[in-house]
C-alpha positions, 0 to 999 in steps of 0.5 A, a space after each residue: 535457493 539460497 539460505 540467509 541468516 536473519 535477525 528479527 525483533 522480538 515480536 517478529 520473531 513471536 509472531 513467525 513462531 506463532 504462524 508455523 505454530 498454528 499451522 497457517 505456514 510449514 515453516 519460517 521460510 514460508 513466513 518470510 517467503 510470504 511476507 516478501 512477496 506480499 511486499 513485492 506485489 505492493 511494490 509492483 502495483 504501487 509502480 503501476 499506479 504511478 505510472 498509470 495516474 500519477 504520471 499522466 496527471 503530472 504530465 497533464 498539468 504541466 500541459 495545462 497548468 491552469 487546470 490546478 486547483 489550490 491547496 483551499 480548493 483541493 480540501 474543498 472538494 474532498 470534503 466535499 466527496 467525502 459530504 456526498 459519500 457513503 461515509 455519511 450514510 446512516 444504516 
């Protein structure tokens, strides 16, 4: 392992305290430790998804450019999802 000296905020600084504090993480290690793995589990699946959607979707369109739809069409068929979701649901 190897040891860093960091500078937080105030309140980052607070609120790693608090965590060791409350017993949630054993020291501040842990809670920055944590915190970067969390970003890197997020930044894999955030590369995942580009390359699993976003890419082939691009690739796709540049295939066949006439499936595009306009930026009025776009919103349209959101609203239109978000119309027929559960969103509107009443309880």
């Amino acid at each position: 392992m190897q040891a860093f000296r960091i500078t937080l905020p105030d309140d980052m600084a607070t609120l790693v305290k608090e965590k060791v504090a409350s017993g949630e993480f054993a020291s501040e290690s842990d809670v920055v430790r944590e915190g970067l793995m969390t970003i890197a589990l997020q930044d894999a699946a955030f590369e995942t998804w580009l390359q699993d959607e976003v890419l082939p979707t691009v690739d796709a369109l540049e295939r066949n450019p006439d499936r595009a739809l306009t930026a009025d069409d776009s919103w349209a068929a959101i609203k239109d999802h978000i119309a027929r979701s559960s969103f509107n649901d009443e309880p």
